[in-house]
N, C-alpha and C positions, 0 to 999 in steps of 0.2 A: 509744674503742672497747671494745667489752666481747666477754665469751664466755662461750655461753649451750650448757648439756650436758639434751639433754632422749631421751625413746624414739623422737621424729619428727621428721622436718626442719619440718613443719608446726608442732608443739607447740613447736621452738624457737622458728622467727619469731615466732610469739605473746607467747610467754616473750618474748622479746628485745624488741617492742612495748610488751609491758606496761612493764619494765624502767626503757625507755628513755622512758616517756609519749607515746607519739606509736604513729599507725597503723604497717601494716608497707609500704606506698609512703612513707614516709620512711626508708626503712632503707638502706644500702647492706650487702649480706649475702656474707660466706665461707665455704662450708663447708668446713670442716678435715676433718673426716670423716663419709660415710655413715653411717646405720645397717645392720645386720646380727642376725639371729637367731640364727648361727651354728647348730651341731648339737649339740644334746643339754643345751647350758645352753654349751660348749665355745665359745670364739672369739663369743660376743656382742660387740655394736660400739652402742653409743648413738649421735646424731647431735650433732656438734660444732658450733658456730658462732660467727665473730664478725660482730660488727652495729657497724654506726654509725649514727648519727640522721645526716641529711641538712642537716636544717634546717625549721622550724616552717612557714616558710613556702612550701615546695616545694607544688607541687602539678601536675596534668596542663594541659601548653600549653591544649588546648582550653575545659577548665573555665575558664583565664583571658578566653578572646578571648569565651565565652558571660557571664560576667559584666560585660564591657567593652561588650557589644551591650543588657543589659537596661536596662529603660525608669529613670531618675533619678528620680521619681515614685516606685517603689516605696519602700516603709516599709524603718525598719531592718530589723526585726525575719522580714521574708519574704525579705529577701536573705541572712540567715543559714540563715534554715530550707532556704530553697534550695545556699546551699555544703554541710551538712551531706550533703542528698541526694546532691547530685552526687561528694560526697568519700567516703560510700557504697560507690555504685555502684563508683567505680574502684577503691576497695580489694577488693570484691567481683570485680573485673574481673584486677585483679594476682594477687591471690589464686587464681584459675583458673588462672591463666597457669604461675602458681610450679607447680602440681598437673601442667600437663601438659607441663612443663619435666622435674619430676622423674621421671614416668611413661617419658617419652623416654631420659631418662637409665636408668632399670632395666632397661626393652626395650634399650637398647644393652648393658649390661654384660650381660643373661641372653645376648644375643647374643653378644657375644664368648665368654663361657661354654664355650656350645655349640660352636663354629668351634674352641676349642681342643680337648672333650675329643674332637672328630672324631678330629681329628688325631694324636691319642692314639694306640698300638699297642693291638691289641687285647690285653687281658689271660687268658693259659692258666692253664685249672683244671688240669695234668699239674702231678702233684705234685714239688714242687722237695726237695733233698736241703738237712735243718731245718738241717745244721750249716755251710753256705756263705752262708745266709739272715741268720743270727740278730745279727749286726751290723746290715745295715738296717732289719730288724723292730725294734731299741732305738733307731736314730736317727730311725724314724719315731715312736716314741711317745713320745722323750724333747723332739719338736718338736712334737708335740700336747699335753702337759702343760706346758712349761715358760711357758705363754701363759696360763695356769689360776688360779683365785687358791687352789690347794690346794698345801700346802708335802710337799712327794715329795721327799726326800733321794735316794730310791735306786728304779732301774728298771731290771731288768736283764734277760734274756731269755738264756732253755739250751736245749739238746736236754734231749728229757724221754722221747721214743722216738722209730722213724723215719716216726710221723706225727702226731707234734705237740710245741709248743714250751711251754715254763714261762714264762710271764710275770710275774715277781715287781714289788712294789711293797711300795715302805713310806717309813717318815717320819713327823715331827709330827703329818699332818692326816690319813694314811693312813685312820684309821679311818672320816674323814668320805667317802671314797670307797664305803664297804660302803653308810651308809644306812640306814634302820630295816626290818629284817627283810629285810636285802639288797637292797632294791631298785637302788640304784646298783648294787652289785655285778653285777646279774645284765644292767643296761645297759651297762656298762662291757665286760664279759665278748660279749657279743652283738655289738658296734660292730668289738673288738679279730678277733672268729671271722671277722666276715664280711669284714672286709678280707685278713686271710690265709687265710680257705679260698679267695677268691674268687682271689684274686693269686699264691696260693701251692699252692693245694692241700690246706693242712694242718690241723688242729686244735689248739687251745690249751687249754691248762691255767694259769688265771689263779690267782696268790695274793697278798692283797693284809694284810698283817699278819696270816698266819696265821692266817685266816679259815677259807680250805676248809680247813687241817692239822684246826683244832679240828671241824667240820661233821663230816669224817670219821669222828675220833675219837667220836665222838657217834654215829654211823649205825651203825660198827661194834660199839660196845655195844647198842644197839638192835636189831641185826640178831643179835645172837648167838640170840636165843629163837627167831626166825622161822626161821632157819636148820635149828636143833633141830627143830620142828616138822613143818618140810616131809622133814627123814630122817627123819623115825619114821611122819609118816603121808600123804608122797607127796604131798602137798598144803600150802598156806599165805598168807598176805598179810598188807601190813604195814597199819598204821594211815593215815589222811591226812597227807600228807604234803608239806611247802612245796617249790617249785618246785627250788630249787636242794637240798634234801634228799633229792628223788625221783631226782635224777639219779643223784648221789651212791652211793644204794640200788641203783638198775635193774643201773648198774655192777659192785657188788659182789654181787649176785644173779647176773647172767647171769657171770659168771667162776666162782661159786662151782657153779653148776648150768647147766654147758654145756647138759645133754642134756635139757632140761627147757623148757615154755614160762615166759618171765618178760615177762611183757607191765603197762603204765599200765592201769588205771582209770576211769572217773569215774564219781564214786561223786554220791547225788540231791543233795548241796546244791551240789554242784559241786565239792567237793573233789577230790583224787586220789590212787589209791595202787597199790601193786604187788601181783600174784597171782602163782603158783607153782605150777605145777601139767603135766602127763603134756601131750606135742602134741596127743594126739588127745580130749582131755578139757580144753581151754581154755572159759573161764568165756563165758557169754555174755551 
């Protein structure tokens, strides 16, 4: 018996045929485990399998009794060409079969799926109080990372104000969490909001090796000119500016100039940036 790791249960039996030299109706087949896409790249599953070969000689009762009925007379050589067809067919025939075996099986499990999260309470957006929260909010993401092939020494979660929580991370691989030009980051950041605005009510402040600390620090030198600008001549806007940088900004504009519109952007190549300017004189 062997065991065969491939992305489909289909691609295994193949794999496992090739393997073992023989069709896949000679196989007797286990599957140790489904596959799965999981979310986000998070909890993917390959499909597992063990196979045995059967025996060379196995084949379907009827193909026997149709060879047992053909004419003695025929030549060697048509009585092969004829098992070849027929052994064909029934692998072409098994092979459907395996398809809407496993189809049955996924219709069952999205069913059960569903029947549980019925059953489910329904989840209130009333915002919960962060400092009663902030233990299950680490044991849920220390049970969603620890399944990860990314090595996180440390995950910790604080009150950061009373509507939203600091989600810290770091370790080894931490950095491979951020991404090139943040894009994980800003997935990562997105998955962690919506499960607790949705559940919780709250807001998060993610930092993940002193990522946003250093972002920060960079926005607020950058914003020192804009800032100057808009006191002296009631008006201002920043440069284009990447996704997680603009937030960063909008924030530290509209704290700095309550009384003021500070509204996004988009500017012709599609970039985006912030403007500055009197309510009744926003940009159009």
């Amino acid at each position: 018996m062997i065991k065969v790791e491939a992305l489909t249960l289909e691609e295994a039996y193949s794999k496992a045929a090739s393997e073992l030299s023989c069709s896949v109706t000679e196989l007797e087949l286990n599957v140790i485990q489904y596959p799965s896409s999981g979310f986000l790249g998070f909890g993917k599953k390959i499909a597992i399998v063990e196979a045995k070969r059967i025996g060379r000689g196995y084949s379907h009762p009827k193909a026997k009794n149709e060879r047992a009925n053909e004419p003695k007379y025929e030549n060697h050589q048509n009585k092969k060409d004829k098992n070849r067809q027929k052994e064909r067919n029934f692998d072409r025939k098994n092979v459907h079969t395996n398809r809407e075996n496993l189809v049955k099986d996924e219709q069952k499990d999205k069913k059960n799926v569903e029947t549980k999260t019925e059953k489910q309470p329904f989840l209130s957006r009333e915002k919960a109080n962060p400092a009663t929260i902030v233990g299950e909010v680490k044991n849920g993401l220390v049970r969603l990372f620890e399944h990860s092939c990314y090595d996180i020494s440390k995950i910790e979660v604080s009150v950061f104000d009373e509507d939203t929580l600091l989600v810290e991370f770091d370790g080894e691989d931490a950095a491979l969490l951020i991404g090139k030009e943040g894009y994980r980051y800003k997935a990562i950041s997105y998955l962690i909001y919506n499960w607790v605005n949705i559940k919780y009510g709250l807001n998060i402040r993610l930092e993940i090796a002193e990522f946003l600390k250093n972002k920060e620090e960079m926005i607020d030198s950058y914003l020192e000119n804009v800032i100057e600008r808009v006191k002296n001549q009631g008006r201002g806007q920043t440069k284009i500016l990447d996704g997680v940088l603009i937030k960063i900004a909008l924030e530290k504009l509209r704290t700095t100039f309550p009384e003021k519109y500070v509204g996004i952007k988009n500017g012709r190549d599609g970039g985006r940036f912030i403007v500055v300017n009197d309510f009744n004189r926003k940009e159009k």
